[in-house]
C-alpha positions in Angstrom: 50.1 72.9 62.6 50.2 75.2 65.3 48.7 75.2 68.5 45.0 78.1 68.8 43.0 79.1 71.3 40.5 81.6 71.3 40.9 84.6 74.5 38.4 87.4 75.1 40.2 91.3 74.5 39.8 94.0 76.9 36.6 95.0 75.2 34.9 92.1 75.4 35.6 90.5 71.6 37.8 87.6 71.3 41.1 86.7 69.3 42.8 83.7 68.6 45.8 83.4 70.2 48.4 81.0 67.7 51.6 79.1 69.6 53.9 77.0 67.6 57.9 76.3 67.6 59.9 78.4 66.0 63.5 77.5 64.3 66.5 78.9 65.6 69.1 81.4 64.3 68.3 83.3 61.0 65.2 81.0 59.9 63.0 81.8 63.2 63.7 85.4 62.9 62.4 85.5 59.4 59.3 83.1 60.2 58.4 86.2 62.8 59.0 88.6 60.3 56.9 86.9 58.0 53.5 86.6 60.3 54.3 89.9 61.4 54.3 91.5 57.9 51.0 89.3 57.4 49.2 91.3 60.2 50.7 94.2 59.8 49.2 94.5 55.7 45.9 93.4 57.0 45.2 96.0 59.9 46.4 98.3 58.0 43.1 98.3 56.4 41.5 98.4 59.8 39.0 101.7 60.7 40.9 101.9 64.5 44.3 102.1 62.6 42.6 104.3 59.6 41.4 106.7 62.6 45.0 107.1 63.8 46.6 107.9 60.6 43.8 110.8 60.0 44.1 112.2 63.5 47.9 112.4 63.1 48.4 113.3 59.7 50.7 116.3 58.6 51.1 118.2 55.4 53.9 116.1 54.2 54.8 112.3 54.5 57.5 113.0 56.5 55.6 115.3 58.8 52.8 112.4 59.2 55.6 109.6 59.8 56.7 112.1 63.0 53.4 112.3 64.4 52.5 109.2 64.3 56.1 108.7 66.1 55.4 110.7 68.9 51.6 109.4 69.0 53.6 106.1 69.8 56.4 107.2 72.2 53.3 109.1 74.5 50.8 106.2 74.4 52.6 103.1 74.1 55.7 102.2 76.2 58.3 99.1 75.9 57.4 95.8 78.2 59.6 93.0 77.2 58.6 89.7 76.5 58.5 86.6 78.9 61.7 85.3 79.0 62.4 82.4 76.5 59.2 83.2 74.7 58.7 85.2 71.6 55.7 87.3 71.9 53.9 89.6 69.2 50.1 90.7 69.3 48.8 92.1 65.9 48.8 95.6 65.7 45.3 96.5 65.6 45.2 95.0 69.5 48.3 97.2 70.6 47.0 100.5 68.8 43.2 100.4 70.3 44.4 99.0 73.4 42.3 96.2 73.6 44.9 93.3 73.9 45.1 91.5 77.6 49.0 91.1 77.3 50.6 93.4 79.0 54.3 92.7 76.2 55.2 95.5 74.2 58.6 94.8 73.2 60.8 96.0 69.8 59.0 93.9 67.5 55.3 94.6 68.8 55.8 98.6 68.6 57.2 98.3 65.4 54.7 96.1 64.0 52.3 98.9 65.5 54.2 101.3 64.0 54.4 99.6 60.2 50.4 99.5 60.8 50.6 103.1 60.8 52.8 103.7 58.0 51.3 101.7 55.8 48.0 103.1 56.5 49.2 106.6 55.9 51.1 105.1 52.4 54.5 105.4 53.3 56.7 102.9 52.1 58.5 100.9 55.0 60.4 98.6 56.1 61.5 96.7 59.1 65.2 97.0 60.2 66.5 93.7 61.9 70.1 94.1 63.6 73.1 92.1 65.0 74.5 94.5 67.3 75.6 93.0 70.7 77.8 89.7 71.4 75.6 86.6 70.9 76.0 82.8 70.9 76.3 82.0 68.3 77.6 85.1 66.7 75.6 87.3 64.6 72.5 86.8 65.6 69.7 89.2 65.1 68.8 90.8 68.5 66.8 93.9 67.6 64.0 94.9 64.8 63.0 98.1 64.3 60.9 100.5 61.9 62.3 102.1 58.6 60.6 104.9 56.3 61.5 105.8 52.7 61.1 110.0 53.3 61.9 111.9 50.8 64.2 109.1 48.6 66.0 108.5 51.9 65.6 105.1 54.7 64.6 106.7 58.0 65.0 104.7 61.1 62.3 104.8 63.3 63.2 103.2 66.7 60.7 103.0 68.8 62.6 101.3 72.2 64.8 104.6 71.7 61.8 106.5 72.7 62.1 110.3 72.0 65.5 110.3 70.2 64.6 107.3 67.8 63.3 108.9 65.0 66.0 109.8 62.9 69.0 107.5 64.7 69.8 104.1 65.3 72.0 101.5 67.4 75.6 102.0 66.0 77.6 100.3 65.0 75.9 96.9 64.1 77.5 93.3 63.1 75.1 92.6 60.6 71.6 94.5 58.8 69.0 93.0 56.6 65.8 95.4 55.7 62.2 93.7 55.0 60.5 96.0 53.2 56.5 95.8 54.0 54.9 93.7 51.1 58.1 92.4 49.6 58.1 88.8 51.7 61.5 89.3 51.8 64.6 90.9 53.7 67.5 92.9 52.1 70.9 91.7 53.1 73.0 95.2 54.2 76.6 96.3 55.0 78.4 95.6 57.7 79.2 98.6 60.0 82.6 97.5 60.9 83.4 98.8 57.2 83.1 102.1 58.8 86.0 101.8 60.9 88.3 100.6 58.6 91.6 102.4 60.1 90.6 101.0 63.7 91.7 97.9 65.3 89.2 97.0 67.3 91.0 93.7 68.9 94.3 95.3 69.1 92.3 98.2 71.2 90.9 95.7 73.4 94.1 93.7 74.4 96.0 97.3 74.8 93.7 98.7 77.5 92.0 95.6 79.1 92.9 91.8 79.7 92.4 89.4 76.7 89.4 88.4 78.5 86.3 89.6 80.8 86.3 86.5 83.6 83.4 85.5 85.6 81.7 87.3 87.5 82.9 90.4 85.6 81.8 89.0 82.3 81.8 85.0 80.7 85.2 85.1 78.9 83.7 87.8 76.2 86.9 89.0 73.7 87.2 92.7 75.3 87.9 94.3 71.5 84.6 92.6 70.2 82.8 94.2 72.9 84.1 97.5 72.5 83.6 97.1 68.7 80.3 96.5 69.6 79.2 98.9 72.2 81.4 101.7 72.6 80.5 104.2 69.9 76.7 103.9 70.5 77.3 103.8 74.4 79.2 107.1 74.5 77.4 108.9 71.9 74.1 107.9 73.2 75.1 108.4 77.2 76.4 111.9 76.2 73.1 112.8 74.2 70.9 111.5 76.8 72.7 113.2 79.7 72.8 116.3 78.0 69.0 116.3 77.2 68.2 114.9 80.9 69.9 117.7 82.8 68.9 120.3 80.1 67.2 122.2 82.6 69.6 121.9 85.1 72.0 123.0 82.4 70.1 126.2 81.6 69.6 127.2 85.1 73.3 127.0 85.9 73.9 129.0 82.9 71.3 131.8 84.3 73.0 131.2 87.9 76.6 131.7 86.3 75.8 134.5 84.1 74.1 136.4 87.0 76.8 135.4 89.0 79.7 137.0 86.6 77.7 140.0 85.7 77.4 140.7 90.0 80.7 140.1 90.2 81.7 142.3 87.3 79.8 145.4 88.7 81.3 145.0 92.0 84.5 144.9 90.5 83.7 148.0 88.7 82.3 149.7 91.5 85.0 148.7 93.9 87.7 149.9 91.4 85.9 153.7 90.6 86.2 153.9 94.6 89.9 153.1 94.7 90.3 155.3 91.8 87.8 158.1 93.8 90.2 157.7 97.0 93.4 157.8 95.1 92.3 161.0 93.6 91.3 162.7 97.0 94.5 161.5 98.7 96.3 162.9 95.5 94.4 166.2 96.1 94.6 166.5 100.1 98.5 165.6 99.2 98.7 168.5 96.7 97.3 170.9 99.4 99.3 170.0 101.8 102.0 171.1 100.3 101.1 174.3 98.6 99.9 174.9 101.8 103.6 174.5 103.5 105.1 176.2 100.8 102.8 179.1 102.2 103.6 179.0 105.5 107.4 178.5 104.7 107.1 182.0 102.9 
């Protein structure tokens, strides 16, 4: 049985706060996703996650699901968990801000998240992900939320902040969904079978040594890191660059268009002078010698 003991909230109330021993690999992962799917269908029901839901609620389902997005980015931001500990707090804690923890990692937002869904009927799902080199390989390292909008899955990733609704970590080793109120997960494709033409190891031992050696890295295979990472590093880098220095961006554009459109009228101004000059030489040239030819008669 596991381990309780009761701990007073922020508002004075008190929880029960449940440790036990989790199995490793695949079979801890889905113990988690099982009480987390537990608490999540129960505070759904609850009046502070109700409240939420009707604050933030658009004319559409998928207009709701991106308010209630954005209501989560702004008031709730990622703290990971203790190291070697797996932490989650039920959602109606996180969402009225009453829990004493201070850990708000993936699987805590996107149990706050599923809360709000639910509440709001949308049909979801939690997204859990392989998607970095582990030991052993393949195991899930990442959970996240998913929303069936308008006959499609929508990720909804929380830790991505501002540009995870709508995109995800690619590309990913393994997938499984757990849809909200199944009790089960939903094994998925593997990514790599979107790069069939590519050979990732070959890649690897072409540009880099066979290995990464301490203290660079702890003898990781180069190709199955850049399998791993390099699409959603660049892509991602790129896109968040872009959207960090986007007013920077703007203001150089201003500056340089300015700066051409000066430059431009100087040119122009500079070149109906030359053209003004050439024209009164031409004509002081053309008198001067009608005016010899007069003389000379």
């Amino acid at each position: 049985m596991p381990a309780a003991r009761t701990i007073e909230l922020n508002d004075g109330s008190t929880a029960e706060l449940h440790r036990e021993v989790l199995p490793s690999g695949d079979a801890g992962v889905y113990k988690t996703l099982e009480i987390m799917e537990q608490l999540v269908m129960r505070d759904a029901k609850s009046a502070v996650v109700k409240a939420i839901v009707k604050a933030h609620k658009g004319r559409t389902q998928k207009e709701t699901a991106q308010n209630l997005f954005r209501y989560m980015v702004k008031s709730h931001k990622y703290v990971a968990d203790p190291k070697d500990r797996e932490h989650f707090t039920a959602p109606v804690y996180i969402l009225s801000q009453t829990t004493p923890f201070a850990y708000k990692d993936c699987d805590d937002l996107a149990g706050a998240m599923a809360a709000l869904l639910s509440a709001a009927g949308i049909t979801n799902a939690f997204k859990i992900i392989s998607w970095r080199k582990t030991e052993p390989e393949g195991q899930f390292t990442h959970v996240y939320n998913e929303a069936l909008l308008d006959g499609l899955w929508t990720p909804i990733d929380l830790v991505m902040r501002d540009n995870g609704f709508g995109n995800e970590k690619k590309p990913v080793l393994r997938a499984e969904r757990w849809i909200v109120g199944s009790g089960k997960g939903q094994a998925l494709g593997d990514d790599a079978l979107q790069y069939p033409d590519i050979n990732w190891q070959a890649v690897g031992k072409d540009i880099f040594t066979r290995s990464l050696p301490e203290p660079i890295g702890k003898g990781e295979d180069v190709g199955e890191v850049l399998k791993q990472h390099v699409t959603s590093i660049c892509v991602e880098s790129v896109k968040q660059q872009l959207i960090y220095h986007k007013p920077k961006l703007i203001l150089a554009a201003g500056v340089a268009g300015i700066f051409f459109a000066t430059t431009g009228a100087v040119a122009t101004l500079i070149v109906q002078r030359l053209r003004k000059n050439r024209l009164a030489m031409s004509k002081a040239s053309k008198a001067s010698v009608n005016s010899s030819r007069r003389s000379a008669q």
